[in-house]
Wavefront OBJ file of the C-alpha trace (Angstrom):
o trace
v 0.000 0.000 0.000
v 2.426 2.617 -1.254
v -0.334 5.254 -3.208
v -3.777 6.033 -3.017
v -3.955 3.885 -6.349
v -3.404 0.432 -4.659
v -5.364 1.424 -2.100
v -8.817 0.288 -1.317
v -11.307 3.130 -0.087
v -13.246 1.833 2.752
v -14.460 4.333 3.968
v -15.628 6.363 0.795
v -16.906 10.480 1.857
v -17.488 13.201 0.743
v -17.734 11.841 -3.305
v -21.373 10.752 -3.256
v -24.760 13.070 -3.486
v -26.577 11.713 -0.664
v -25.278 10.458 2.944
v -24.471 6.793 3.459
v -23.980 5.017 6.692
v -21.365 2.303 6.666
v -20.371 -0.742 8.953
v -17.174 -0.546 10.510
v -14.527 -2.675 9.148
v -11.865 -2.512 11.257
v -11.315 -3.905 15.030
v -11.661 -1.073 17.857
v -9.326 -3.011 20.333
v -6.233 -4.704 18.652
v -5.376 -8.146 19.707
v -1.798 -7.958 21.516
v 0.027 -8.595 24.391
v 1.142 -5.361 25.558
v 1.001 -4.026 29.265
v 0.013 -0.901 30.911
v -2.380 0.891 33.346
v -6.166 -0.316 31.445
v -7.483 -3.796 32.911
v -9.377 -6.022 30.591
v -12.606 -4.836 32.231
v -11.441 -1.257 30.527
v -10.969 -2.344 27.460
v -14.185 -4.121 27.044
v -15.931 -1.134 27.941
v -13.604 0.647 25.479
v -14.489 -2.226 22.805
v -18.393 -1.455 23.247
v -18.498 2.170 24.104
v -15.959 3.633 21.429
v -13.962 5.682 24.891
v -13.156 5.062 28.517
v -12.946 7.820 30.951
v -10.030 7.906 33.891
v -10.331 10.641 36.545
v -6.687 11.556 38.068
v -5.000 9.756 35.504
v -1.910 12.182 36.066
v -1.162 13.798 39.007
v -1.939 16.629 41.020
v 1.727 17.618 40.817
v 1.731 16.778 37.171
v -0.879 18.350 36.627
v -0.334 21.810 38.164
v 3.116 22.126 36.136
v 0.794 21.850 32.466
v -1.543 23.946 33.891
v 1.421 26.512 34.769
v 2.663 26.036 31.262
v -1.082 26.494 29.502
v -1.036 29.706 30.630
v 2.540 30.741 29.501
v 1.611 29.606 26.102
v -2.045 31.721 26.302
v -0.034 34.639 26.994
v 2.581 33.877 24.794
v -0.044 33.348 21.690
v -2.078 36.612 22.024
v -1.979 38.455 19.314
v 0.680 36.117 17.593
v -0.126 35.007 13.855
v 1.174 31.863 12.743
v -0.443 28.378 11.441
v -0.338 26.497 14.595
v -2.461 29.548 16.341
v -6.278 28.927 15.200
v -8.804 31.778 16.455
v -12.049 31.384 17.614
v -14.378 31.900 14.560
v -15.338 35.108 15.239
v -12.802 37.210 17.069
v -9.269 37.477 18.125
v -9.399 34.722 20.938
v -6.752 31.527 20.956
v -9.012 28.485 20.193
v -6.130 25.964 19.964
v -3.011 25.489 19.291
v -1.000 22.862 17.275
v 1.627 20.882 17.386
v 2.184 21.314 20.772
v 4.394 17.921 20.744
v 6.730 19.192 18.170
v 6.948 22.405 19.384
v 6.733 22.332 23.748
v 9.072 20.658 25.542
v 6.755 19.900 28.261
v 3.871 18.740 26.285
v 6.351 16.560 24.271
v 7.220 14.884 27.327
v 3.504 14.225 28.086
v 3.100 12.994 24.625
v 5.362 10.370 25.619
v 4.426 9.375 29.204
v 5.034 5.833 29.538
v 1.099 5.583 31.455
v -0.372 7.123 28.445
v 1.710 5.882 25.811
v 1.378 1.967 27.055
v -2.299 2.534 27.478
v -2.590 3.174 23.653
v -0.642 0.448 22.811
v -2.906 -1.622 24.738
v -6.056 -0.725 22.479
v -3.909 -0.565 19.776
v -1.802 -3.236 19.578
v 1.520 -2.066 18.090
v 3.822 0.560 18.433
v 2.133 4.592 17.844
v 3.331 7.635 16.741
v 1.724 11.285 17.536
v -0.409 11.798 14.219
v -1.555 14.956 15.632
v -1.599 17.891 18.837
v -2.967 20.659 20.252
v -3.937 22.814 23.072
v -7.692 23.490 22.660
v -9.128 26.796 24.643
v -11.997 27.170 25.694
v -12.553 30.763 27.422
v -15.633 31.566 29.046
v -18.154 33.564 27.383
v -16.471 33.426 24.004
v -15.174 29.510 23.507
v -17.280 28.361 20.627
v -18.688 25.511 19.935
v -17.217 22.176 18.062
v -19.456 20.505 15.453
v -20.473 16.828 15.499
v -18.163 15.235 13.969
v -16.024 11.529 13.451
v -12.153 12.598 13.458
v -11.657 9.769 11.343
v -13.998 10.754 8.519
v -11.686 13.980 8.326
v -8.109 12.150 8.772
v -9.269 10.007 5.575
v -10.299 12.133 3.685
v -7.725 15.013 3.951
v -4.886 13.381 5.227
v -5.329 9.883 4.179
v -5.401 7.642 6.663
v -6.361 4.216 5.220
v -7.793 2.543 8.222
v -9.315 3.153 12.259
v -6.674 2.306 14.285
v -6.362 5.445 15.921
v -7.064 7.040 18.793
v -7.204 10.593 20.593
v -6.782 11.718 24.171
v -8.211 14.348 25.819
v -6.635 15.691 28.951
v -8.767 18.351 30.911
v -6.348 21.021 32.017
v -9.290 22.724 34.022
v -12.231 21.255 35.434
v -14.569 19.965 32.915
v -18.312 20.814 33.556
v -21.671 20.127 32.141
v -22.209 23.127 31.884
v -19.151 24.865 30.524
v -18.881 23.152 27.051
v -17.257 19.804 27.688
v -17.047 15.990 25.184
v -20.099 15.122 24.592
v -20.306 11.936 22.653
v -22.502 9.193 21.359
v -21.346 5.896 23.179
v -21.686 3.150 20.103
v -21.105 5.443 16.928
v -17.860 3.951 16.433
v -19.422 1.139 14.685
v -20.533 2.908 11.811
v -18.866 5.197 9.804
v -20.947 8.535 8.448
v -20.508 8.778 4.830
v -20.790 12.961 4.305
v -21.689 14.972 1.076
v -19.858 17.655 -0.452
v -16.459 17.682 -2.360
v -13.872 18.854 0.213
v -12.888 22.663 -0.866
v -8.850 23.777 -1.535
v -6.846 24.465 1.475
v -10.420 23.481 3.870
v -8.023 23.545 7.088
v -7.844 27.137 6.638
v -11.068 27.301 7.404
v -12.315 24.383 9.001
v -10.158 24.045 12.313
v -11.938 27.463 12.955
v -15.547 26.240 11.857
v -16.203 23.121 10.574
v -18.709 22.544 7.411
v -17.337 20.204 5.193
v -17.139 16.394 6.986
v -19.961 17.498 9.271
v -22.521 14.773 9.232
v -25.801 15.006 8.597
v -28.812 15.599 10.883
v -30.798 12.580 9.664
v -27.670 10.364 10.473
v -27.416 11.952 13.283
v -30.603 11.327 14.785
v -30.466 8.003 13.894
v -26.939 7.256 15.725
v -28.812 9.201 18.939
v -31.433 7.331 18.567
v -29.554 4.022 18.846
v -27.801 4.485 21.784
v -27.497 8.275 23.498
v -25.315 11.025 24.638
v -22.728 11.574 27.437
v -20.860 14.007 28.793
v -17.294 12.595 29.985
v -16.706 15.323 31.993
v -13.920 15.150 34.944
v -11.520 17.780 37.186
v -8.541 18.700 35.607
v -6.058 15.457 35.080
v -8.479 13.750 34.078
v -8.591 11.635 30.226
v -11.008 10.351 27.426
v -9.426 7.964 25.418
v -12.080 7.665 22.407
v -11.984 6.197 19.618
v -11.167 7.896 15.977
v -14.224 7.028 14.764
v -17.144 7.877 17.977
v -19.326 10.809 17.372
v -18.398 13.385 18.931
v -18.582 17.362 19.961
v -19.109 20.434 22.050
v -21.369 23.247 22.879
v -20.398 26.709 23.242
v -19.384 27.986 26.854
v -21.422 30.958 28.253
v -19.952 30.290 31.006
v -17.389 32.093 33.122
v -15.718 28.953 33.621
v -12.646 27.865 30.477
v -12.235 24.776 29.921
v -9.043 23.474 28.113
v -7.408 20.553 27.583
v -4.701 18.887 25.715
v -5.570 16.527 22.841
v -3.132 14.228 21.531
v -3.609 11.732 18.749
v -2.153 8.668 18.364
v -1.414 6.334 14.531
v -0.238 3.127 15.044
v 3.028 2.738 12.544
v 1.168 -0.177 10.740
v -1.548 2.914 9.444
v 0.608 5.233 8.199
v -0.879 7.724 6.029
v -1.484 7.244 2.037
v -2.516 9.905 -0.308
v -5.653 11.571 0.706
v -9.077 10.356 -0.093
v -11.270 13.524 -1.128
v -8.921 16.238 -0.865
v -6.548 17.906 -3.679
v -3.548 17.428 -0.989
v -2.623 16.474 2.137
v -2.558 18.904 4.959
v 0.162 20.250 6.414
v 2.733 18.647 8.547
v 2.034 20.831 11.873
v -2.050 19.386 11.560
v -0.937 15.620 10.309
v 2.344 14.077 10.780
v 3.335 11.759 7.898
v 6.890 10.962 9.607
l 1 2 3 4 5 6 7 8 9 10 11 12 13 14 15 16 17 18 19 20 21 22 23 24 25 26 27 28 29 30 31 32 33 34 35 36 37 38 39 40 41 42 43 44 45 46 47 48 49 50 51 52 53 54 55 56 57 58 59 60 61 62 63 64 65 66 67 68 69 70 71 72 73 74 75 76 77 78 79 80 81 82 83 84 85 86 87 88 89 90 91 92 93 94 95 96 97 98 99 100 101 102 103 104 105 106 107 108 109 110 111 112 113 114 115 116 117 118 119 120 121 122 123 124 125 126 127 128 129 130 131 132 133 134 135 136 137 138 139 140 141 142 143 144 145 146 147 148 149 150 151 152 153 154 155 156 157 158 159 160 161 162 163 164 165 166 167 168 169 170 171 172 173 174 175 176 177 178 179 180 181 182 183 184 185 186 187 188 189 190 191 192 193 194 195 196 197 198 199 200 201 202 203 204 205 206 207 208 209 210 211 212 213 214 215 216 217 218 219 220 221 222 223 224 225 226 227 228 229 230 231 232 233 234 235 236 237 238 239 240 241 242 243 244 245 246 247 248 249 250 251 252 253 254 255 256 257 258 259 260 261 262 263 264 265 266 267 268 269 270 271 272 273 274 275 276 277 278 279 280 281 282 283 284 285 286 287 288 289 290 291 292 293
């Protein structure tokens, strides 16, 4: 599987007229024999609920020094304009920040945590790489919301990654609330994969980390995942982590709160799903959004 040509499209979006909804074709929890911190009873409810929430998975200790360091790099981003800095969508406030593993040495070193890193490989089952990071604000009053959406429908169709074995992590760096904007997803979506409309535009990113329109699904599909199963909020103090799955629904509501809430959000590739040419998109997108190393 060297080019998008010898490569079979699974997952086809984003190149039909009407919505489809597809069965998953891929496992959710690798067979393997690797350690770490999840016991089997974790990974079943992983297996059947598409994410597992930990409370204190990290430290007060460890978690006061990225708290200390979310702040510098707030501070540090105001009024800054470079790629990696994506603004609210209307506005001048920091909504997130990228490539915080390449760029931070302190958030690199959490990227590689030997908890976290072994409790990927235990879902898994090989060796991972960071496909993708960020800091995501979420100030009160003004954080806006994130559209439904499956990550993986995006990372195959702009980035081109051939298959769900991935993963993201979300880390709250302040308390998470229901009512200041936290994950809400639908437990079982993982299973089926949300086949969206509309041919992906030039140079989307630009646009879509802001606001997302293209590789939003439909409301009819929506409903009908909903429907199926329901919605929860894994919502935790800060320290607290979602593993979910690349493909769950998921998203967030606007905070008009006073309360932020951030958190770090790390995504992990297993090596044996590295990325082909994209699916629906002109080109891939750049390196700071999806590693290809």
């Amino acid at each position: 599987m060297t080019t998008k040509d010898t490569v079979i499209d699974l997952y086809p979006s984003r190149v039909e007229a009407q919505p489809r909804i597809l069965e998953r074709k891929d496992p959710v929890v690798y067979p393997n024999d690797f350690e770490g911190p999840l016991t089997k009873e974790d990974l079943s409810a992983y297996d059947a609920d598409g994410y597992l929430f930990a409370e204190a998975f990290f430290t007060e200790e460890e978690t006061a020094a990225l708290q200390n360091e979310l702040r510098r790099l707030l501070a540090e981003s105001r009024g800054v304009r470079k790629p990696e800095i994506i603004l609210e969508p209307e506005g001048d406030e920091v909504r997130s920040i990228f490539a915080v593993h390449r760029d931070n040495g302190l958030f690199r070193a959490l990227s590689e945590h030997p908890k976290l890193v072994s409790a990927v490989r235990q879902i898994l089952g090989s060796d991972v790489y960071v496909h993708q990071s960020r800091i995501n604000f979420k100030p009160g009053f003004k954080g806006k919301e994130f559209q439904w959406h499956s990550d993986f429908e995006t990372w195959h169709t702009e980035d081109g990654m051939p298959r769900m074995r991935a993963l993201s992590c979300s880390i709250a760096l302040s308390d998470n609330y229901p009512f200041n904007g936290p994950l809400m997803v639908i437990p079982g979506s993982h299973r089926h994969f949300v086949a969206c409309v509309g041919e992906t535009p030039e140079n989307n990113y630009e646009s879509s980390l802001r606001r997302q329109v293209f590789g939003v699904p439909d409301e009819g599909s929506l409903t009908w995942l909903v429907e199926r199963s329901r919605i929860e909020q894994p919502a935790g103090r800060a320290g607290s982590i979602v593993f979910f799955d690349c493909n769950i629904m998921h998203g967030s509501n606007s905070n008009i709160t006073p309360y932020p809430r951030s958190n770090a959000f790390f995504v992990y590739n297993s090596v044996e799903n590295k990325l082909q040419a994209p699916f629906a998109s002109q080109r891939p997108r750049p390196d700071y959004i999806a590693t290809r190393e």
